[in-house]
N, C-alpha and C positions, 0 to 999 in steps of 0.2 A: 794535570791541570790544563785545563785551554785558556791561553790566553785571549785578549779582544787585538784586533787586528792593530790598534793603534792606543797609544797612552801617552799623557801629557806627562811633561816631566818640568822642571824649574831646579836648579843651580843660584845661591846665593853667591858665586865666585861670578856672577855670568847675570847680572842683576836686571838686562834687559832682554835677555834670551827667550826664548819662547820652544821650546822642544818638541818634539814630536817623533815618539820610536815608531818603528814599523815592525811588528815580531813577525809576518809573513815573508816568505821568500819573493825577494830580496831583501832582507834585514836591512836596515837602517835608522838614524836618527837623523833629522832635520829640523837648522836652528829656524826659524821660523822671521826671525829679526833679519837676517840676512841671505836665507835659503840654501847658508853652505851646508851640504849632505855628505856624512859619515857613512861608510858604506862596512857594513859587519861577513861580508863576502869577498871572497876573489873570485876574480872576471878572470876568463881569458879572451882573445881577437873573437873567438866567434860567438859568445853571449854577450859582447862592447854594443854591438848593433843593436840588439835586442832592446838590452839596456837604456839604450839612447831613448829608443821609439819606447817605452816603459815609464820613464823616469819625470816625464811630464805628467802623466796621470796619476802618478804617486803622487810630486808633488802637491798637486790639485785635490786629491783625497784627504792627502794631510792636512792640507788649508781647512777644506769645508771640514773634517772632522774637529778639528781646535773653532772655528766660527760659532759648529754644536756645541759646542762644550762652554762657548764663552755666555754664546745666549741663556743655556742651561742656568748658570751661576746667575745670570739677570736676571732668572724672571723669581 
């Protein structure tokens, strides 16, 4: 099966969360309500750097990908 690079997810324990996994490496989920990122990897010292300079344009893909998907449902 392939999956799509990112999927929306919602939690009724978690009623204002906004989720967003990330199935490519580097795996993750990010809550989108607060931007704290779950990380489904271990890092060691020398992929931390990488990661860093990374982990912003993750974020930023997640964003615009949930923005498409919001629009989506609008229209």
């Amino acid at each position: 099966m392939t999956l799509p690079k990112f999927i929306l997810g919602d939690n009724t324990d978690h009623p204002n969360a906004i989720f967003v996994i990330h199935t490519d490496f580097p795996r993750f989920i990010i809550n989108l309500e607060d931007d704290e990122v779950e990380w489904f990897e271990d890092f060691d010292q020398h992929d931390q750097k990488e990661l860093e300079l990374e982990t912003e344009n993750l974020i930023k893909e997640a964003t615009a990908f949930y923005d498409r998907e919001v629009a989506r449902y609008e229209d």
